[in-house]
C-alpha distance (Angstrom), angle and dihedral (degrees) to the residues before:
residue distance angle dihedral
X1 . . .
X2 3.76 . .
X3 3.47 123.9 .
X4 4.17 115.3 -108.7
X5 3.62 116.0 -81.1
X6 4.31 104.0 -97.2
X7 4.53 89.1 -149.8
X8 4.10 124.6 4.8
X9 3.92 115.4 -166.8
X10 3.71 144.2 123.9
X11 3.92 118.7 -52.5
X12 4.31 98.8 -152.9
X13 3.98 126.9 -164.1
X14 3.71 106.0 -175.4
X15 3.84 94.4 -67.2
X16 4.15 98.6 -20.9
X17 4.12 96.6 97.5
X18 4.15 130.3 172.6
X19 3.77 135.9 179.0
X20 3.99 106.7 -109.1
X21 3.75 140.2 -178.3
X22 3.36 122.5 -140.2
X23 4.29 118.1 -147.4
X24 3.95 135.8 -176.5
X25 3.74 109.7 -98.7
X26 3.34 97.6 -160.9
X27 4.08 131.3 35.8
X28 4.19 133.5 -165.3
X29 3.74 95.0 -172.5
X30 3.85 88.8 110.4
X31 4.12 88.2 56.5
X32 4.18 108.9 105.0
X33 3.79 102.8 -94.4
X34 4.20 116.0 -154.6
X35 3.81 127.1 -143.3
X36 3.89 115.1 -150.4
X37 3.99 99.5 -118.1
X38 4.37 119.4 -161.1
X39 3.83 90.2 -118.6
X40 4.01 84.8 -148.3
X41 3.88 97.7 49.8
X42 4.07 98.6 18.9
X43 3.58 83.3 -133.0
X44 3.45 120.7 137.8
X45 3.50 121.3 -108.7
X46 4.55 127.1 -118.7
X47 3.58 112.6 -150.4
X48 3.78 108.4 -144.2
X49 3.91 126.0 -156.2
X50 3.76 109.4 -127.5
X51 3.30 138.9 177.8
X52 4.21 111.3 -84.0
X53 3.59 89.8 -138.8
X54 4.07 112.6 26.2
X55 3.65 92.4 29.9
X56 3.85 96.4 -130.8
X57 3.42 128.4 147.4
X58 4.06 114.7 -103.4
X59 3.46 118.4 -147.8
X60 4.22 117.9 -138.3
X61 3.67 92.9 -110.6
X62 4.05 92.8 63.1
X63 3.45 101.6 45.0
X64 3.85 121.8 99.7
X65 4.03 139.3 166.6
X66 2.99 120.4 -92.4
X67 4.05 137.1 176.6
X68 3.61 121.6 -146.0
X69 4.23 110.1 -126.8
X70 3.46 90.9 174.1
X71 4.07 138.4 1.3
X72 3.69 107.4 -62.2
X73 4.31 94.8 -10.1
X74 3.71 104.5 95.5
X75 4.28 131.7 -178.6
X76 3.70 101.9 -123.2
X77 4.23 111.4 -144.5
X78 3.82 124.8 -169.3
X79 3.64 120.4 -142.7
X80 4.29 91.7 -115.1
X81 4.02 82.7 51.3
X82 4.04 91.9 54.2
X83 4.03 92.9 33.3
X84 3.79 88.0 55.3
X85 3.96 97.5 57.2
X86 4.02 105.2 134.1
X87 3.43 102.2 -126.8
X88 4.23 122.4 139.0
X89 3.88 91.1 -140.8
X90 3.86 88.7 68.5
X91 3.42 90.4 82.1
X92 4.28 111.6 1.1
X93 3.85 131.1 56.5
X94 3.57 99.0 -151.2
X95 3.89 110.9 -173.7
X96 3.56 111.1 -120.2
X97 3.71 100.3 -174.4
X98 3.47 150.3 -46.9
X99 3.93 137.4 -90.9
X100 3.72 142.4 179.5
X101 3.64 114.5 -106.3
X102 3.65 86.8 -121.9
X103 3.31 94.1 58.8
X104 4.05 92.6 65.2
X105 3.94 115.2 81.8
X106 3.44 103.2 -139.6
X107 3.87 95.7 -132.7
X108 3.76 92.0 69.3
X109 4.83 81.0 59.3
X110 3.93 106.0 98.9
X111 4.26 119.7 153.5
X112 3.71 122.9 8.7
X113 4.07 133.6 -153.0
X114 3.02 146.9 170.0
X115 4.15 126.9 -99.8
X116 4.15 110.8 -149.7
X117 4.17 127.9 177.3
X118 3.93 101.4 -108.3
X119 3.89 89.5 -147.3
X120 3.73 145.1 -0.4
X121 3.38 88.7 -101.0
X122 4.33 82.5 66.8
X123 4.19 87.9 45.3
X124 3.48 96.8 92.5
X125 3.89 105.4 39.9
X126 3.65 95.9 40.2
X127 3.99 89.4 52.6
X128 3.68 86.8 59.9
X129 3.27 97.7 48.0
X130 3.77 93.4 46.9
X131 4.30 92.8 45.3
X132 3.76 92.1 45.4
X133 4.07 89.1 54.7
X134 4.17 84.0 44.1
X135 3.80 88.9 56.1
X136 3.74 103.0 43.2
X137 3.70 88.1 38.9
X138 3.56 87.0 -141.2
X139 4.07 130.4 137.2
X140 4.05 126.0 -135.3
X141 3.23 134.9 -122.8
X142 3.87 119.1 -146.8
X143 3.38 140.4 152.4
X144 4.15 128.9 -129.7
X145 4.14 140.7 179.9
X146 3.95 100.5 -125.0
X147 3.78 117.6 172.9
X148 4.06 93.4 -15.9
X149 3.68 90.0 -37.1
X150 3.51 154.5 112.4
X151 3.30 113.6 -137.8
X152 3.93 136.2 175.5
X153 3.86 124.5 -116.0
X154 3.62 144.1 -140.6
X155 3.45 114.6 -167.5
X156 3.35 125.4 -163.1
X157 4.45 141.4 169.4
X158 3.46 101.3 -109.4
X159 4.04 109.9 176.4
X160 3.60 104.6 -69.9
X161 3.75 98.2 -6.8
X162 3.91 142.4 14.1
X163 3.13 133.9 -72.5
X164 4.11 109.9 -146.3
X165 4.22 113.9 -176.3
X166 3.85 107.1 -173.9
X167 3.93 106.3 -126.5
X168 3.90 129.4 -134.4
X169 4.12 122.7 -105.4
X170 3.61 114.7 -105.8
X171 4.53 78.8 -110.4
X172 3.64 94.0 63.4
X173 3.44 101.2 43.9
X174 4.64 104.9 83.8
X175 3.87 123.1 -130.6
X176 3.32 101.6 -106.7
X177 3.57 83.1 -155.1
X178 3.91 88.0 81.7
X179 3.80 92.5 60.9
X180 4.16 106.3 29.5
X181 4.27 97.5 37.9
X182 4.09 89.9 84.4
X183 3.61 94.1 48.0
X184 4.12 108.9 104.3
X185 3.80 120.7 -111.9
X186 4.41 92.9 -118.2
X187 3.30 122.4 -171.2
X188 3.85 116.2 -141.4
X189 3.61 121.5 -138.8
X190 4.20 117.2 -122.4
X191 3.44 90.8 -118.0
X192 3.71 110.4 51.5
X193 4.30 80.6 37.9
X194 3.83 77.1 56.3
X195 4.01 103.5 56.3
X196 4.36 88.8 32.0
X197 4.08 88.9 62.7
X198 3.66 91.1 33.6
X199 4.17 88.0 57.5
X200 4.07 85.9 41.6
X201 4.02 84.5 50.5
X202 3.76 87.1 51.9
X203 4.26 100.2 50.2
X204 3.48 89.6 31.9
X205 4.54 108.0 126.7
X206 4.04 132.0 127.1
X207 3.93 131.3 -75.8
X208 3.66 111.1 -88.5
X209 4.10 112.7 170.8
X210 3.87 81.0 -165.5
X211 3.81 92.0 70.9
X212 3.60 96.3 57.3
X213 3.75 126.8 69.3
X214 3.97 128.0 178.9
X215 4.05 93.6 -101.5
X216 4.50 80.3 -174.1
X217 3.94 86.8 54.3
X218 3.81 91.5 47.2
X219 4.05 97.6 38.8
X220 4.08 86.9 52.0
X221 3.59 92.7 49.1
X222 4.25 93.5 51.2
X223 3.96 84.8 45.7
X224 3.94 86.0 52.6
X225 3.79 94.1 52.4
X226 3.67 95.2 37.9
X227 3.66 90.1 54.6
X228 3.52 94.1 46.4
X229 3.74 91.5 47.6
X230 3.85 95.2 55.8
X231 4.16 86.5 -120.3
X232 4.42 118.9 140.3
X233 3.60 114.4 -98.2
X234 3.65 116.2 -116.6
X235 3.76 111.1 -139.7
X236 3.99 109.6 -137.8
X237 3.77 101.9 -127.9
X238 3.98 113.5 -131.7
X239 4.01 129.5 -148.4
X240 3.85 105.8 -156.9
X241 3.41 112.1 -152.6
X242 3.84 118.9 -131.0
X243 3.68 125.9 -156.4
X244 3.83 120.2 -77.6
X245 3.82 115.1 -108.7
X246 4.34 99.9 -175.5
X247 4.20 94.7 44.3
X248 3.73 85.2 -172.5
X249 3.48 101.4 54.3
X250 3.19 97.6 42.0
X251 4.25 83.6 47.1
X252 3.96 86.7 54.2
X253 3.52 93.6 46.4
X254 3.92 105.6 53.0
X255 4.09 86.5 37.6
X256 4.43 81.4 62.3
X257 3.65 95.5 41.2
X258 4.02 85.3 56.1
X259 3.45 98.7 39.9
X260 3.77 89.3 57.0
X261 4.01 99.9 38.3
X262 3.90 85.4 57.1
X263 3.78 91.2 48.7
X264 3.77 84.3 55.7
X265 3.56 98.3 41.9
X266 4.31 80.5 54.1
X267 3.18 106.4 51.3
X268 4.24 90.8 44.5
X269 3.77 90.1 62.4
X270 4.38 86.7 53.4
X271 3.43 101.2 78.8
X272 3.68 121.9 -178.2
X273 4.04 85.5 -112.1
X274 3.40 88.3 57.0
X275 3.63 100.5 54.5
X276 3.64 117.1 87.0
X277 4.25 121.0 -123.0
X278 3.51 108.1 -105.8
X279 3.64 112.2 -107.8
X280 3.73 121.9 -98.4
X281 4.01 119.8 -118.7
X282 4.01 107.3 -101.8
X283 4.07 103.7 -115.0
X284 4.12 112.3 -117.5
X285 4.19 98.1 -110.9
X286 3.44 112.4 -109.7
X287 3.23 122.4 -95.1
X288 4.14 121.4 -112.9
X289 3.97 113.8 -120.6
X290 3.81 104.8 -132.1
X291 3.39 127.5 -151.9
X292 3.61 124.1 -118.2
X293 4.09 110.5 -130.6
X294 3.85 106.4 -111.3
């Protein structure tokens, strides 16, 4: 059963228009979530709101936004007041235009979902919409009101659908100048360039999400049971690496360990079914006896 739809609206190119829904593509609820416990009681512990400078409690009903203009003097905004901001992204994604994929640095990509036809009514429209993008292999850019708001889109085809991942400002997004600038211009030397692609040639294979678990998720999870279960915790032993003082050995060394873990890896997928029998030498015919005329 999918989840409910998180925004539902209009999704508008130039005059071509369709109702949508618009669904989390990605979830965390099946991440381990903690309770704060009174170590005394083993109750859990409330959080209450209170007052920053009485220390009362404040009760849901009297608490507002508010944004601080200067220290202690703040702009106080009701929720009507910020739900009633005129902007046509509340309720439309209106295609602006349309990029190559290339063109997007992926450090501006941040949350994904997913992009549905509310109706059959929608069917049609958004199917154009969706093929056109196909064809041009070409991504949107739109704009949408999610959660109070505006935030940038991405849209994408995606199967049957679209796939639209809301996009960082320009201001959120650091200079990476302030981090990479002091890092020296080196110059690498052929040979240890040589045995680094050589070991990149060796674990080189395709993205599969199925190989990869979250080993933190599933650790926590046998902690939680062998708590529960009274049993000793085993404490996962760690090797820290330290930083490598002969490059070139070390170079050598990982390029031999490869070599020889693919040779394994080889000869475990030729299995003596797999081989073929070696093929038996064709006998000579025998030769006829003829008789000699009497």
């Amino acid at each position: 059963m999918a989840p409910r739809p998180n925004w539902k609206g209009f999704l508008k190119l130039s005059l071509v228009s369709c109702g949508v829904s618009m669904y989390p593509a990605t979830s965390t609820s099946q991440r381990i979530r903690f309770n704060i416990i009174n170590k005394a009681t083993g109750n859990r512990i409330r959080n209450e709101v209170v007052d920053a400078e009485t220390g009362d409690p404040v009760e849901s009903e009297d608490r507002v936004k508010g944004y601080q203009v200067e220290k202690g003097e703040y702009v106080l905004l009701e929720d009507d007041e910020l739900d009633n901001v005129a902007l046509e992204s509340t309720h439309t994604i209106d295609i602006d235009e349309f990029v190559p994929m290339s063109d997007v640095d992926r450090i501006y990509l941040d949350e994904s979902y997913y992009i549905v036809p509310q109706d059959e009514v929608a069917h049609e429209a958004f199917a154009v919409i969706r093929e056109a993008m196909k064809k041009e292999d070409l991504a949107g850019l739109a704009r949408v009101v999610v959660y109070r708001r505006e935030r940038l889109l991405l849209l994408r085809p995606r199967g049957k659908g679209l796939l639209a991942t809301t996009l960082r400002y320009k201001n959120e997004v650091r200079d990476e100048a302030d981090y990479f600038d002091d890092i020296p211009s080196t110059k690498v030397p052929a040979d240890m360039l040589k045995l680094a692609t050589h070991i990149l040639e060796t674990k080189k294979g395709k993205f599969d999400p199925d190989k990869f678990e979250d080993r933190y998720e599933t650790a926590l999870k046998e902690l939680v049971k062998a708590k529960h279960a009274g049993r000793t915790i085993q404490v996962a032993s760690e090797s820290r690496p330290t930083n490598v003082i002969n490059l070139m050995d070390a170079l050598r060394r990982s390029a031999k360990a490869d070599s020889k873990a693919d040779g394994k890896a080889d000869r475990r997928k030729t299995t003596p079914a797999s081989r073929k029998p070696a093929a038996r030498a064709k006998r000579a015919p025998a030769r006829r006896k003829v008789k000699k005329a009497s």
